[in-house]
Every structure is written in structure tokens, then in C-alpha cells.
N, C-alpha and C positions, 0 to 999 in steps of 0.2 A: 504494500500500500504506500501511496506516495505521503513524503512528509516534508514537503516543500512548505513556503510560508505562504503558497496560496492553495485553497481549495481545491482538489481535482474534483469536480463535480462529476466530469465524465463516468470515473472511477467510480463514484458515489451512486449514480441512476445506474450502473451496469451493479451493483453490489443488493441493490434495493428493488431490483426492477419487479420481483415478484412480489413484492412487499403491496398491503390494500393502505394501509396508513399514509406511505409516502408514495404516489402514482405520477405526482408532479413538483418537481424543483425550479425554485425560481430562484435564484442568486443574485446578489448582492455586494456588492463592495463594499459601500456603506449608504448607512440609514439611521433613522432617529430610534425607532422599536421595531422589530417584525410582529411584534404583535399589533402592534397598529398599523405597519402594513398589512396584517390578517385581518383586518377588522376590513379594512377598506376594497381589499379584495373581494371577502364575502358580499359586502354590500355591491359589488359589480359580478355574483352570481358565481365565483368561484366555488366550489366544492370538497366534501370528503376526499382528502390522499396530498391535499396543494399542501406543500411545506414552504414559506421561505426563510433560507439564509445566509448568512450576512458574514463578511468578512470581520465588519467594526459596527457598534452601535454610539450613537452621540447622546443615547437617552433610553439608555438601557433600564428595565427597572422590575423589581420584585414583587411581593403582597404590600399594600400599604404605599404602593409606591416609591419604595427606597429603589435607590439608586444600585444597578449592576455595572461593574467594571466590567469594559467590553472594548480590552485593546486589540487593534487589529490584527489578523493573523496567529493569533494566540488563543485565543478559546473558539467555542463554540455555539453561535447564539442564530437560535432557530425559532421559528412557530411555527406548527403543525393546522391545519382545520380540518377538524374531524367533526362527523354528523352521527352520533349515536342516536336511539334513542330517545323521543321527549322524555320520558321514565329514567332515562340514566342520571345517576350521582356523578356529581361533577368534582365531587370530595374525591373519590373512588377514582375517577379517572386521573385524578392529581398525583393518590397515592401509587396508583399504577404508573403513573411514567417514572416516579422516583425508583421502585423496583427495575423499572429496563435501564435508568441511569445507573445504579449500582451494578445490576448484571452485566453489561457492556465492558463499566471501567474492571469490574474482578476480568474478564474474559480478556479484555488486551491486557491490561498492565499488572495482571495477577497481584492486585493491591486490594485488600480486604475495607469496604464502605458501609456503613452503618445510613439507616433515615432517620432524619426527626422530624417528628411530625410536629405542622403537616403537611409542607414540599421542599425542605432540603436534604441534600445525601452531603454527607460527612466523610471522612477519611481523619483518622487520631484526633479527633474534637477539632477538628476542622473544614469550616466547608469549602467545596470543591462544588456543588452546583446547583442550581435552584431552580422550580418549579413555577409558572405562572399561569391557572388558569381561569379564562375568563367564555362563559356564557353568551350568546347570540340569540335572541329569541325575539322572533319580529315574525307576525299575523301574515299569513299565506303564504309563509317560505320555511323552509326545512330546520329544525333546531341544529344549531351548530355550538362546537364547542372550540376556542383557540387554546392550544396547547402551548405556552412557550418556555422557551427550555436554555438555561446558561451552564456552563461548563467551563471552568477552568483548567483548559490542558495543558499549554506548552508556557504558563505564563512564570517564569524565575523570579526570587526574590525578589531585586532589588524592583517588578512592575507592582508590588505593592508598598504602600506608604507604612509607616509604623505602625496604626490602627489598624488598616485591614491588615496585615501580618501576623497579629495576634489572633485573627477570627477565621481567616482563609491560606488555604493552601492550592495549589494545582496534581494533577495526575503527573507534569514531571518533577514536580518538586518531591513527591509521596515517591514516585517510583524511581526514579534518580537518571531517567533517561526522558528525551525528547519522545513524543506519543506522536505515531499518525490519524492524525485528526478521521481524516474521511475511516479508520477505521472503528474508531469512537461510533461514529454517527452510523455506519452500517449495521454493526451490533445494535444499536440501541432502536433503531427502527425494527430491526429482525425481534426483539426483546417487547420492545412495545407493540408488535402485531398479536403475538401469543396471548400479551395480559389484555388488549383490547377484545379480544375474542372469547376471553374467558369471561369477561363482564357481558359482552354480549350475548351470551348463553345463559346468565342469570347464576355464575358459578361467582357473587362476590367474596360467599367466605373464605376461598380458596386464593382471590387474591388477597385479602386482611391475614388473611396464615403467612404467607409469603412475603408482604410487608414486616407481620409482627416478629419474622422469622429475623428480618435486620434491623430490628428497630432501635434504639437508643432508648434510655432510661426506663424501659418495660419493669414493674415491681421495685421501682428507686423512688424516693420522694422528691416532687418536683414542686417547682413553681410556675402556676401559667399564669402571664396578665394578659386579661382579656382590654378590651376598652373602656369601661366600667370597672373592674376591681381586678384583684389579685385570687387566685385560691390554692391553696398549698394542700399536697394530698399525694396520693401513692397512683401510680400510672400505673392500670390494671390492665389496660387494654384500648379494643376501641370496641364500638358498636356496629350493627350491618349495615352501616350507611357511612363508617367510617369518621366519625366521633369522637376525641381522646374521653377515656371513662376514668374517672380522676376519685378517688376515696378519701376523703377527707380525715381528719383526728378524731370525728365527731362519728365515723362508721358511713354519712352521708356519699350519695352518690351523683357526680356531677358530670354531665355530658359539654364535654365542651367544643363549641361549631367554630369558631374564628379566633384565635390568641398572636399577641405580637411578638409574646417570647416565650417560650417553653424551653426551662433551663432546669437542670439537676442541681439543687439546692443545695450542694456540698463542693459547687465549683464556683 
């Protein structure tokens, strides 16, 4: 697989070709978000399988709209549109593509990743890539969902500043060599067809086993704040719709849908 400092696309649509997720690539040099180029593509009738991405983003960004470092030729910053189900959990499809981000990076760089929920993948308390999805639902067109997806691959020390250095890592800084991108991204589309399929069959416990199987702080006590308060409690699990189920001091039971930080209370 090529590991030039530009994309082989070619390489990528010949790795992916049988893939239903990604049927079409559109690339990019650079851009503000591809998820808001996904947004604007749908809205001009684009479809399930369109991926686009992008060399560099100028406005790259996360849940809550934090900011993703997105220098050029060095990661990997994609959006997906996929059209599930109106019935599909969009929670569920979140935690699903953190599964294909972690399976992808164990299968190249034989480096062991962890998720926290509820869309980033870790490597030694470190992140390495993050998950953004966002809902399309507009009256007499197909429910769509944008998947979009950051990756820290070939990015070295010195492209983070002192703050993110403490928070983030890359697959070459974890693995100690330079990673071929396009083969990132052909596993992980090969990775996210399987867990899309398995949702589409209505097998979601099968992906929450699979998730909880790399999860981070599963039976530790943690801390989530949510936007309204804090709740401190022991991470049990999740629910079938993908949930963190948090037990409090009190023996209470809290299902939690949206948190900005879910942190193990002893770090």
C-alpha cells in the first residue's frame, strides 16, 4: 500500500470496490469539514456509499463542536452518508464505527485500542480518533445519516502543541513507524460494512458485546458531566440502544444519552 504524503485514492476505490458503505469517493485537498460537505451533498441528492475525503480540514470539529487537528497529509478525515433505516440508532451506529476504527488500526499496526464512550478510540489513555455523527431527516427524502471520522496517523510529536500532547497520540507515534494511510481506511471501511450489516439485521446486542468487549472504564468508577450536572457512579454497561448505565453510591440507576466528559475518577 502506498505511503506517500498524498492519498492514493486509486489504490483506495480498487481496495473498497466491493465495499456497500463506500461505492463512491470524492476527494479533497482541502476543505472546511467533510461533514459539511456531506450535509450539502445530500441536500443535492447524493446517496448511501458517497464518502468524502480530504487531504486537510481548516474547520475540522468533534461533539460539541470542539475543534479537530486536521494537518494535511497526516491523518485521516473522512465523512461517510449512509441511509439506514428510519428505526436505526444513530448512538449505535456511532459506537459501530468506533469498533471498525479500532479493528482497522489492531489489523495494520498490530497496536492494541481501547473506546470511550461514546465516539472516541484511545491507544495508552490516549486519543488517536474520533467519531462525529450527525442525522438528516427532511419530509419526502430518504433518512440519512453523516458519519464522520478523524484519525491521527502519521502525525509526530512535535505537530502537537503541549496541551494536545498530553491528550492525543497518532498510530505512528503508538507504533513507532510511519502507517499507510489508504490502508487505514480500506480496513476500516471493510470493518464498518460487517458492523453496518449486523445493525441492519436487528443483531444490536452483538454489536454493544463487541464495543463493550474494548471498552474503557467498564466496572471503574467514573465521572460523566453531562450539560446540566455531574454524576459519579460505576460504568456497568450500556443499554440496547447504546446508553452508558452508570450506578451510583446510592445503588440508583442512570442512563446516560449525551456527556462532554466521561473520565475514570482516579486519573
Amino acid at each position: 500500500m502506498s505511503n506517500s504524503n498524498i492519498l492514493n485514492i486509486k489504490l483506495i476505490k480498487k481496495s473498497l470496490k466491493t465495499i456497500d458503505v463506500a461505492r463512491s469517493i470524492i476527494y479533497l485537498e482541502q476543505t472546511t469539514s467533510t461533514n459539511d460537505i456531506a450535509k450539502k451533498l445530500c441536500s443535492e441528492g447524493h446517496h448511501h456509499g458517497t464518502v468524502i475525503i480530504a487531504e486537510e480540514q481548516t474547520a475540522g470539529r468533534g461533539r460539541k463542536k470542539n475543534r479537530w487537528l486536521s494537518i494535511k497529509g497526516k491523518g485521516l478525515y473522512f465523512s461517510l452518508i449512509l441511509e439506514p433505516p428510519e428505526s436505526s440508532n444513530v448512538q449505535l451506529l456511532t459506537l459501530g464505527a468506533g469498533i471498525a476504527v479500532a479493528n482497522a488500526i489492531e489489523k495494520v499496526c498490530s497496536v492494541v485500542s481501547r473506546l470511550k464512550w461514546p465516539n472516541d478510540v484511545y491507544i495508552q489513555n490516549k486519543k488517536v480518533a474520533g467519531i462525529l455523527a450527525e442525522a438528516i431527516s427532511k419530509r419526502n427524502e430518504s433518512f440519512k445519516v453523516i458519519l464522520g471520522v478523524g484519525i491521527n496517523v502519521n502525525h509526530d510529536k512535535r505537530d502537537f502543541d503541549d496541551e494536545i500532547a498530553r491528550i492525543a497520540t497518532s498510530l505512528k507515534i503508538s507504533s513507532g513507524k510511519s502507517v499507510p494511510r489508504e490502508q487505514v481506511f480500506a480496513e476500516f471501511g471493510s470493518e464498518l460494512a460487517k458492523i453496518y450489516s449486523e445493525l441492519a439485521k436487528g443483531k444490536t446486542s452483538i454489536v454493544i458485546k463487541y464495543w463493550l468487549d474494548k471498552a474503557l472504564y467498564v466496572d471503574e468508577e467514573v465521572v460523566v458531566e453531562t450539560e446540566n450536572t455531574s454524576v459519579v457512579g460505576k460504568f456497568i454497561g450500556l443499554n440496547d440502544a447504546g446508553a452508558m448505565l452508570l450506578k451510583d453510591h446510592n445503588q440508583n440507576l442512570h442512563e446516560i444519552w449525551a456527556a462532554d466528559v466521561v473520565r475514570c475518577r482516579n486519573i
